[in-house]
MIMIGU-552958 format. One record per residue (C-alpha): residue number from 0; residue in one letter; y negated, z negated, x negated. Coordinates in nm, 4 decimals. Layout:
N
(NUM "A" (Y Z X))
...
! end
This chain:
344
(0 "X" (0.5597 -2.9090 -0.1495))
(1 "X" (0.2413 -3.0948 -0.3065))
(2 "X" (-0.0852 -3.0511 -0.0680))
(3 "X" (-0.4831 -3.1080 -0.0907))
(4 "X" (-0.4493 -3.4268 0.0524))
(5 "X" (-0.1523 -3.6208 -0.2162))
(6 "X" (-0.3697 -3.8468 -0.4853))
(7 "X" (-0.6227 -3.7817 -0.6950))
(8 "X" (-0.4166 -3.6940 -1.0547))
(9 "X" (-0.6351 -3.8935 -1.3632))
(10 "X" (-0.8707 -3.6318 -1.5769))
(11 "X" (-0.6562 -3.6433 -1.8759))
(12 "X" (-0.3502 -3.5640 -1.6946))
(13 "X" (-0.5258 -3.2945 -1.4573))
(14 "X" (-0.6162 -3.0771 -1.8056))
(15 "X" (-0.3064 -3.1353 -1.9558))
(16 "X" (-0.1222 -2.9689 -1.6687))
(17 "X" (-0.3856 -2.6725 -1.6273))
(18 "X" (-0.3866 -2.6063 -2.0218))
(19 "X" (0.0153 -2.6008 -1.9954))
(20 "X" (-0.0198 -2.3355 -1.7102))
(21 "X" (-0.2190 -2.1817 -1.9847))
(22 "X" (-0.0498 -2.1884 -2.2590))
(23 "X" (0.3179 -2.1183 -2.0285))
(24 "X" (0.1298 -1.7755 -1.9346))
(25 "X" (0.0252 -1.6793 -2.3248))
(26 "X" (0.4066 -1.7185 -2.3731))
(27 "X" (0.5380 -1.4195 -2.1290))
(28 "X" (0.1637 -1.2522 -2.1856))
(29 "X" (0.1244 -1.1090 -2.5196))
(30 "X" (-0.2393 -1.0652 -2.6356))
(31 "X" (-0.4529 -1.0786 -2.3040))
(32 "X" (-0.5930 -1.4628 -2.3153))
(33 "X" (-0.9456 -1.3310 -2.1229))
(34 "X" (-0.6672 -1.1977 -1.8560))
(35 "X" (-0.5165 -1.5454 -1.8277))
(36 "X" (-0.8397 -1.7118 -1.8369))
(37 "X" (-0.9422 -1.5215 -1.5786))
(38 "X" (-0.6342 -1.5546 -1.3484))
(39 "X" (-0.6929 -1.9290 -1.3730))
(40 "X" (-1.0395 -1.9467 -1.2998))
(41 "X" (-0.9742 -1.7553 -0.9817))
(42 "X" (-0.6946 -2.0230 -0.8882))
(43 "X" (-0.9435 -2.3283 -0.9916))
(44 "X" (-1.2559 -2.1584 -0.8175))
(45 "X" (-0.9928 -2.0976 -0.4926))
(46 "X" (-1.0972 -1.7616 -0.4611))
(47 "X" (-0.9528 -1.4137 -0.4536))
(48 "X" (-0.9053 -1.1493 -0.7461))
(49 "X" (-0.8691 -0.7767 -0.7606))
(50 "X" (-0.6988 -0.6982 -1.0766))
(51 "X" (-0.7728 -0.3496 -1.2307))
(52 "X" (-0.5870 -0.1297 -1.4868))
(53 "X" (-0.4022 0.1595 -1.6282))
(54 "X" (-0.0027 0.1581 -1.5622))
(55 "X" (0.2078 -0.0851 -1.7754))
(56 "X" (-0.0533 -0.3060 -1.8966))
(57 "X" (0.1210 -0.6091 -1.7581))
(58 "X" (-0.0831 -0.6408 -1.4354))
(59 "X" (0.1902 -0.7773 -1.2119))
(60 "X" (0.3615 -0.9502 -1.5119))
(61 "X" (0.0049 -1.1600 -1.5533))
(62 "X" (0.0624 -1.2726 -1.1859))
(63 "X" (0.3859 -1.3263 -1.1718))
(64 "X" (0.3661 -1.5682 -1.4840))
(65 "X" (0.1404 -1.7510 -1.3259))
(66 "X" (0.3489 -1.7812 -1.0022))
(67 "X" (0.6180 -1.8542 -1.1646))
(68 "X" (0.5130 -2.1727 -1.3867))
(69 "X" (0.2973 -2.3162 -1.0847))
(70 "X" (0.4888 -2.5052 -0.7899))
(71 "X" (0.3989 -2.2618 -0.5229))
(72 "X" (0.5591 -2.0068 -0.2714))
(73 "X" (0.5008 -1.6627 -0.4143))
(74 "X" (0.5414 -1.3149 -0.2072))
(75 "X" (0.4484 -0.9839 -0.3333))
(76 "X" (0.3220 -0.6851 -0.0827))
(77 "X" (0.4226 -0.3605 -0.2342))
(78 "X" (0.1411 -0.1680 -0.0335))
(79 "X" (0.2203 0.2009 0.0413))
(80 "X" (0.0918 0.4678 0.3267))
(81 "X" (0.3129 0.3750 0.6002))
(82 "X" (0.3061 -0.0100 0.5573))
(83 "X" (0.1438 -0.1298 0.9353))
(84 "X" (-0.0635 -0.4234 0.9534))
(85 "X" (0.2256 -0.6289 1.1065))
(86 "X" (0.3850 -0.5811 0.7394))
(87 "X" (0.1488 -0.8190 0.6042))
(88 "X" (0.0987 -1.0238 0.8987))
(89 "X" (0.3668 -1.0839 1.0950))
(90 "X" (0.4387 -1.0272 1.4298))
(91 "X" (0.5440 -1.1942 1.7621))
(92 "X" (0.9328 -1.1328 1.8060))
(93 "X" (1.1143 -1.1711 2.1848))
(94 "X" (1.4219 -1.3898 2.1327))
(95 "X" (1.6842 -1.4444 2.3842))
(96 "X" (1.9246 -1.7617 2.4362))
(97 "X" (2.1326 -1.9296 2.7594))
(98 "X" (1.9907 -1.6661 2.9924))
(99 "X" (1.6075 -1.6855 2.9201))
(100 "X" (1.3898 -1.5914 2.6385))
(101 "X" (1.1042 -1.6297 2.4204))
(102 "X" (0.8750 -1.4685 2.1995))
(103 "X" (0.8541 -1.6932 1.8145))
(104 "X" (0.5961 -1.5858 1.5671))
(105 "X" (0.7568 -1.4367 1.2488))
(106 "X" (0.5388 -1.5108 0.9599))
(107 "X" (0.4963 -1.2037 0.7344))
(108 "X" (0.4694 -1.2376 0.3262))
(109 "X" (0.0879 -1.2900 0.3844))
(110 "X" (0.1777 -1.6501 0.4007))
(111 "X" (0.2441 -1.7791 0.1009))
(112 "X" (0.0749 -1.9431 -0.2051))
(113 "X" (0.0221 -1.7028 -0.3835))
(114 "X" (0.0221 -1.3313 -0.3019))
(115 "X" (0.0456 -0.9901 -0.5082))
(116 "X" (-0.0949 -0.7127 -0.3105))
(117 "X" (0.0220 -0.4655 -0.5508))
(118 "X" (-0.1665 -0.1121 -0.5998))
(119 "X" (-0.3702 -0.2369 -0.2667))
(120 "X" (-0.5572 0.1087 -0.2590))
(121 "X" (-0.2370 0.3064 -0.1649))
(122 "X" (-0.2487 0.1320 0.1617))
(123 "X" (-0.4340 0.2539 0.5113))
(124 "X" (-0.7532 0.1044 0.6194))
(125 "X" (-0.6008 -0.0866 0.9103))
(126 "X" (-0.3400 -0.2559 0.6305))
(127 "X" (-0.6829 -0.3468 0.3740))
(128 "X" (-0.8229 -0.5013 0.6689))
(129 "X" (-0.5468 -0.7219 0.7637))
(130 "X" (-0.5874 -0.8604 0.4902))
(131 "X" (-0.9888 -0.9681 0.5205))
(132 "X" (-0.9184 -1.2572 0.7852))
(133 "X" (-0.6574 -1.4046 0.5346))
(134 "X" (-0.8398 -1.3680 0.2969))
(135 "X" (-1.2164 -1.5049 0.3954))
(136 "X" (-1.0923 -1.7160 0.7179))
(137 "X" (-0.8175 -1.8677 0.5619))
(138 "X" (-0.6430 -1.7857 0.8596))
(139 "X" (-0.4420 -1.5221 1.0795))
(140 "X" (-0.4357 -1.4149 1.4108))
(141 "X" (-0.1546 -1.2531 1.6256))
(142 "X" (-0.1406 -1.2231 1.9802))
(143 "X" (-0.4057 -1.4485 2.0373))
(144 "X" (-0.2881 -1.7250 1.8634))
(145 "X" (-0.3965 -1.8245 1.4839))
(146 "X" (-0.2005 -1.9360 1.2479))
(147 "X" (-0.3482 -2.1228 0.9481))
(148 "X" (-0.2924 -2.0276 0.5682))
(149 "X" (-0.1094 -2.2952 0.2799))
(150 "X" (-0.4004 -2.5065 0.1328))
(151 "X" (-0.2965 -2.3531 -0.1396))
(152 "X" (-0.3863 -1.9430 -0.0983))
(153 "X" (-0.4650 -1.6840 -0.3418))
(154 "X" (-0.4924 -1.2883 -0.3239))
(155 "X" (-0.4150 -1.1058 -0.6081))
(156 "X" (-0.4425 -0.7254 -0.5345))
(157 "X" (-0.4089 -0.4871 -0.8173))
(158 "X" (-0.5399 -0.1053 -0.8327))
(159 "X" (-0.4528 0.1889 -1.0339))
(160 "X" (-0.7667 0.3693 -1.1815))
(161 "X" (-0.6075 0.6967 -1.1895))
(162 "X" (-0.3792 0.8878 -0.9509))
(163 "X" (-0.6348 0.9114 -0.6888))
(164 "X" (-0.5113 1.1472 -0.4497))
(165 "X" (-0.3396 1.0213 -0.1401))
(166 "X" (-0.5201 0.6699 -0.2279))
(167 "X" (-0.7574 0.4865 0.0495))
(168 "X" (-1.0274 0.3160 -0.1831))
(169 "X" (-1.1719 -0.0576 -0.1045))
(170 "X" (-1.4770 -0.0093 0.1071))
(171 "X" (-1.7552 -0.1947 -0.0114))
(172 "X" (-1.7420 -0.5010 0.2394))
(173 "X" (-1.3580 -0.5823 0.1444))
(174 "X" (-1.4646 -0.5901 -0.2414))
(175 "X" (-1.7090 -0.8268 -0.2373))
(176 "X" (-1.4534 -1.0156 -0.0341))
(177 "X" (-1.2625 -1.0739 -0.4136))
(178 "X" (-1.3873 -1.3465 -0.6111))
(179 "X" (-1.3960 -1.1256 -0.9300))
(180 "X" (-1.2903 -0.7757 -1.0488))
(181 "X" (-1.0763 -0.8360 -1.3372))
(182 "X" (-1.0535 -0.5385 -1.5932))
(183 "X" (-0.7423 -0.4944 -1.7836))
(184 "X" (-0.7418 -0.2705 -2.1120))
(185 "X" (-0.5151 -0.1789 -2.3875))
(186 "X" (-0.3944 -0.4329 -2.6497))
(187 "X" (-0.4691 -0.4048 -2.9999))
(188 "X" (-0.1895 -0.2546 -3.2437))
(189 "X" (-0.0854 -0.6097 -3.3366))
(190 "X" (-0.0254 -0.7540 -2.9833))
(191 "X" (0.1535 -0.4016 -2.9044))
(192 "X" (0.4075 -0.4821 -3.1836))
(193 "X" (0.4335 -0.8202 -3.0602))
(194 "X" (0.5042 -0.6630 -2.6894))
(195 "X" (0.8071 -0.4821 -2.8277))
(196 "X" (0.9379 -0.7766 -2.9624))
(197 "X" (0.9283 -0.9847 -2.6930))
(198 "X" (1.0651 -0.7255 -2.4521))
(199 "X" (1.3442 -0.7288 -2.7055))
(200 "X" (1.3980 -1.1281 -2.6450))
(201 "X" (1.4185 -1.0574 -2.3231))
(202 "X" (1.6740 -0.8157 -2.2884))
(203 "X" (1.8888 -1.0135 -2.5370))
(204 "X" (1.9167 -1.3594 -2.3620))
(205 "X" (1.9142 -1.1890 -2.0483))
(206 "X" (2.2366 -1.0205 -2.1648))
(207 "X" (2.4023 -1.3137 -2.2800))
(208 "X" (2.3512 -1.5070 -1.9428))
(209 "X" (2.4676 -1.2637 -1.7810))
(210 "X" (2.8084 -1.1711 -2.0235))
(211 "X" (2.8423 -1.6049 -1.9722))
(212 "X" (2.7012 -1.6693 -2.3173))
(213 "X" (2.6132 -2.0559 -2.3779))
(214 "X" (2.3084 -2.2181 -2.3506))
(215 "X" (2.1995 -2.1734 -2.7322))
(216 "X" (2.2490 -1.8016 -2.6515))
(217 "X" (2.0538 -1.7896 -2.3640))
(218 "X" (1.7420 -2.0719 -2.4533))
(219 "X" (1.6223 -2.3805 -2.2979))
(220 "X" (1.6308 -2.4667 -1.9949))
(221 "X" (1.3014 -2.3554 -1.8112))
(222 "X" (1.0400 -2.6038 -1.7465))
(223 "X" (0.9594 -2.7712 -1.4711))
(224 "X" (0.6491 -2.5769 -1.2767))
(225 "X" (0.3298 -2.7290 -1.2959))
(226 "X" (0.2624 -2.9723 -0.9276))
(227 "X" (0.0159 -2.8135 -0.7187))
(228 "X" (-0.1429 -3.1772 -0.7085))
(229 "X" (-0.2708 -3.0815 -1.0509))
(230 "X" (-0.4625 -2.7494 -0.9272))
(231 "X" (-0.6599 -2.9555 -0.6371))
(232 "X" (-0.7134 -3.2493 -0.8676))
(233 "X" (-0.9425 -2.9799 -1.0865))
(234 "X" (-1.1010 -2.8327 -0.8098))
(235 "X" (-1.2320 -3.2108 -0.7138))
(236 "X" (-1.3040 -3.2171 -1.1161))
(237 "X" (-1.4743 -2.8820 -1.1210))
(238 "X" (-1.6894 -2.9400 -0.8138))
(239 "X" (-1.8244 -3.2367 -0.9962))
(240 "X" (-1.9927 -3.0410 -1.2457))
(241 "X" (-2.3453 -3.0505 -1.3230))
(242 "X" (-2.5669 -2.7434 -1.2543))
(243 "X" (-2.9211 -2.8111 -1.3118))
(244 "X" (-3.1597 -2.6364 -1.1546))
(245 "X" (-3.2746 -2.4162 -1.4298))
(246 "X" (-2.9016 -2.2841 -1.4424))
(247 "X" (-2.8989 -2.2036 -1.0701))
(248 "X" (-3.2095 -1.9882 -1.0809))
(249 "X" (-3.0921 -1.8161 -1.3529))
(250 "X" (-2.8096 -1.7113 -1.1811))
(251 "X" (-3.0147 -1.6137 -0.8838))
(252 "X" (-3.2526 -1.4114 -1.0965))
(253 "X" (-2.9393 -1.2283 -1.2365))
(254 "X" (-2.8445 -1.1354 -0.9271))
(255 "X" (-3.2068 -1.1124 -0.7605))
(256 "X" (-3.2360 -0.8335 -1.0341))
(257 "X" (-2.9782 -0.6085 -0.9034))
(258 "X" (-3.1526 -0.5724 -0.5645))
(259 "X" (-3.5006 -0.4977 -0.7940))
(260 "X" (-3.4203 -0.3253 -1.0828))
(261 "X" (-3.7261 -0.1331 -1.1172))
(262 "X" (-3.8819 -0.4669 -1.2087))
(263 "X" (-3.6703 -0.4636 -1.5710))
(264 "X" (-3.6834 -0.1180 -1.6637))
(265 "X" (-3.6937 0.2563 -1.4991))
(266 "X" (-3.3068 0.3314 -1.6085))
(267 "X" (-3.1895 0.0374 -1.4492))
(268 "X" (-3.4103 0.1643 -1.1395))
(269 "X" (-3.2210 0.5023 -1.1622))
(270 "X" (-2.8816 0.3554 -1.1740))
(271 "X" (-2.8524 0.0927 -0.9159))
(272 "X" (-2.8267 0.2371 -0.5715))
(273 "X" (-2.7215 -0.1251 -0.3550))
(274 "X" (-2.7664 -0.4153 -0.5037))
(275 "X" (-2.4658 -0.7793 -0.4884))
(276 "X" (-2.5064 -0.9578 -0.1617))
(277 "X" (-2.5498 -1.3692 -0.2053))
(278 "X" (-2.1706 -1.4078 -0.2672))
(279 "X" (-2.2373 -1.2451 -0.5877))
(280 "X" (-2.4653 -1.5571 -0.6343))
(281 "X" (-2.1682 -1.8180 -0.4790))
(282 "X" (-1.9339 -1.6416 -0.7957))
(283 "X" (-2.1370 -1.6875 -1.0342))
(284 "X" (-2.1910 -2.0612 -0.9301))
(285 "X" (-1.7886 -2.1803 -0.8777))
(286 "X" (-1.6845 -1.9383 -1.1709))
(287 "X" (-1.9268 -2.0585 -1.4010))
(288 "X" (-1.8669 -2.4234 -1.3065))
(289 "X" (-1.5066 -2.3787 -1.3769))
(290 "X" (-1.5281 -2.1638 -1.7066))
(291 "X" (-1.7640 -2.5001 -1.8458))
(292 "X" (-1.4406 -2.7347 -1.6840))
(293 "X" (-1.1879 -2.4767 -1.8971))
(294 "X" (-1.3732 -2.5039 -2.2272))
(295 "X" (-1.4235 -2.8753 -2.1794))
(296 "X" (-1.7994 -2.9507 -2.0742))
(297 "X" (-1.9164 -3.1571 -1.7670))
(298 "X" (-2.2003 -2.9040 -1.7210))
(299 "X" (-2.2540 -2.5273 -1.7261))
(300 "X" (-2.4650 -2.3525 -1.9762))
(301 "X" (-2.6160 -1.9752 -1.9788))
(302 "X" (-2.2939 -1.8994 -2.2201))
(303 "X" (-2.0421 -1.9424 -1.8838))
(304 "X" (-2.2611 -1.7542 -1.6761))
(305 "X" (-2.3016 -1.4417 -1.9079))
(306 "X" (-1.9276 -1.5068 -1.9726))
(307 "X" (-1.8007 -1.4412 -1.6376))
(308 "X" (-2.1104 -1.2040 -1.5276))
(309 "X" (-1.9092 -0.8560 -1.6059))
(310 "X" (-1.5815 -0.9840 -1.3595))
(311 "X" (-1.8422 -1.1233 -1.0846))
(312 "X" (-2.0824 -0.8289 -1.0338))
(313 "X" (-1.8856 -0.5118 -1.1511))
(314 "X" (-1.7329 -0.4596 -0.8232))
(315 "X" (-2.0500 -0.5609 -0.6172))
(316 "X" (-2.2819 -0.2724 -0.7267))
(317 "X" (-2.3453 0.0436 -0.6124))
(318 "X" (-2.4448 0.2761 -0.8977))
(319 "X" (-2.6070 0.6165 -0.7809))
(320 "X" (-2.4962 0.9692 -0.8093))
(321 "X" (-2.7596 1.0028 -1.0796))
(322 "X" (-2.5902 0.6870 -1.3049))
(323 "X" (-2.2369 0.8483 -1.2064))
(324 "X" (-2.3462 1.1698 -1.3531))
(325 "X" (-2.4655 1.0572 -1.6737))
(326 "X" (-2.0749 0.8479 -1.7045))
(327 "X" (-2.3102 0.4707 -1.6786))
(328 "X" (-2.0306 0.2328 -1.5665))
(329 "X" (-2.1246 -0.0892 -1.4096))
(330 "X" (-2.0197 -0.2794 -1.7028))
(331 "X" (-2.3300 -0.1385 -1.8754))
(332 "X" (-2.5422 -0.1618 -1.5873))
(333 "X" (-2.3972 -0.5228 -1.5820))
(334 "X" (-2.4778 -0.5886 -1.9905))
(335 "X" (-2.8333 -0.4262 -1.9779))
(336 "X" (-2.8651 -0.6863 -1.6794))
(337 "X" (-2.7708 -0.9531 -1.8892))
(338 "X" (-2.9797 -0.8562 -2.1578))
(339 "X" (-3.3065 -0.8249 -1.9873))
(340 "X" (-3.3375 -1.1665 -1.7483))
(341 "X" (-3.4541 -1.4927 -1.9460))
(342 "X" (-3.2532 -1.7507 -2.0631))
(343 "X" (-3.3427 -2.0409 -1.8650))
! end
């Protein structure tokens, strides 16, 4: 498997293979190209995403397209009440051969490429937590000893907004541990009919393959998945954007103004209660670098910041009991944030 330190793949190549990623994910993902977008910023900015939304709105499906079209090991974490930290981990196990014996580390699904940590609220606190080394240290320990994640690692947790009882939600130091907090919705009409139709592809060629139909029955052969080569190759790309310096203090008044918000308005003062730590400020930076690399530009502009803004702070504010009461989500808080700074 390809690592961080094979050749440099040439620009032209390196975009071709990230907008095939893209356009491989539209295929099995009808109607949710801010979803993908988002999934592949997280994977070019190498950082971790907590995926939000309502049941059947393709949350795992988005992940697993992308796992599945990208050269990578993939493992998925069903996370329930009685998983145990080990589950995710691993754990030292005593083996015994010719008389003696030996404890071996197993590796638990943690280690892999990519990783679905599906409905990650349904899980203990201990289990969330095992999780925080991984995914900020890059790294696990066990028994002492640590044991290094792929260079390729990504954390993709979902949550269900509803069905809260018997849930253990993310305390606020393990969310602003995610990258972004990526809001799923329903699809328009259009896309919905589309759904149903490609469901019904589905079904039918899976049907065939499996009554021993021939290859015209079934469809091409599936593509080869894209070399991890071409994911580090746009990272070196991406960090080689140009920020200037009126860009990065706009981004640090943005989130300066969540920790003041009396200073733009006396609503805004009532709402926020906490205000996004510097990492908030880190996001903004690597997402908005990579969102200009995505659409083409060797610089970012106010339109990549504002564009990723919603995903990057929505998850890193606390809103009071006062903004709860009157329904404000953070989105809103988020837009009339937006709104208010200057355009540098």
């Amino acid at each position: 498997m390809s690592t961080e330190a094979q050749p440099a793949t040439p620009q032209s190549d390196t975009r071709a293979a990230i907008e095939a990623l893209r356009g491989r994910m539209g295929e099995a993902i009808v109607g949710q190209r801010e979803v993908i977008e988002r999934l592949l910023i997280g994977l070019l900015a190498n950082g971790n995403l907590l995926v939000e939304g309502l049941p059947g709105l393709a949350k795992t499906r988005a992940i697993k397209a992308l796992a599945k079209n990208l050269e990578c090991d993939f493992s998925r974490i069903q996370f329930t009440p009685d998983l145990l930290p080990s589950d995710v981990t691993g754990t030292e196990v005593y083996y015994q051969a010719d008389g003696g014996g030996s404890f071996r580390f197993e590796a638990g699904p943690i280690f892999a490429n990519i990783v679905l940590a599906d409905e990650i609220n349904r899980a203990p606190a201990k289990v969330q937590a095992a999780l925080l080394e991984a995914m900020e240290e890059r790294q696990v320990t066990v028994a002492g000893k640590t044991h290094t994640m792929p260079p390729l690692f990504m954390v993709m947790a979902t949550q269900n907004p509803i069905e809260q009882e018997g849930t253990y939600p993310l305390p606020e130091a393990q969310m602003d541990r995610f990258l972004m907090h990526v809001m799923i919705t329903y699809p328009p009409v259009e896309d919905e009919v589309e759904v149903i139709r490609m469901v019904r592809r589905e079904e039918i060629a899976a049907g065939a393959q499996a009554d021993g139909a021939g290859a015209a029955a079934v469809g091409a052969p599936a593509a080869a998945p894209i070399a991890q080569s071409a994911v580090f190759a746009a990272r070196r790309e991406i960090g080689a954007i140009h920020v200037a310096e009126a860009m990065e203090r706009y981004m640090a008044d943005l989130v300066n103004a969540t920790r003041a918000p009396d200073a733009l308005g006396d609503d805004l003062g009532r709402w926020i209660e906490v205000g996004a730590s510097p990492r908030a400020s880190l996001a903004l930076d690597r997402c908005g670098r990579t969102h200009a690399w995505l659409a083409g530009r060797d610089y970012v502009d106010p339109e990549d910041v504002r564009a990723i803004a919603p995903d990057v702070l929505r998850h890193r504010l606390g809103l009071s009991y006062e903004a709860q009461g009157e329904g404000v989500t953070p989105d809103a808080v988020v837009a009339e944030i937006v709104r208010q700074v200057a355009l540098p």
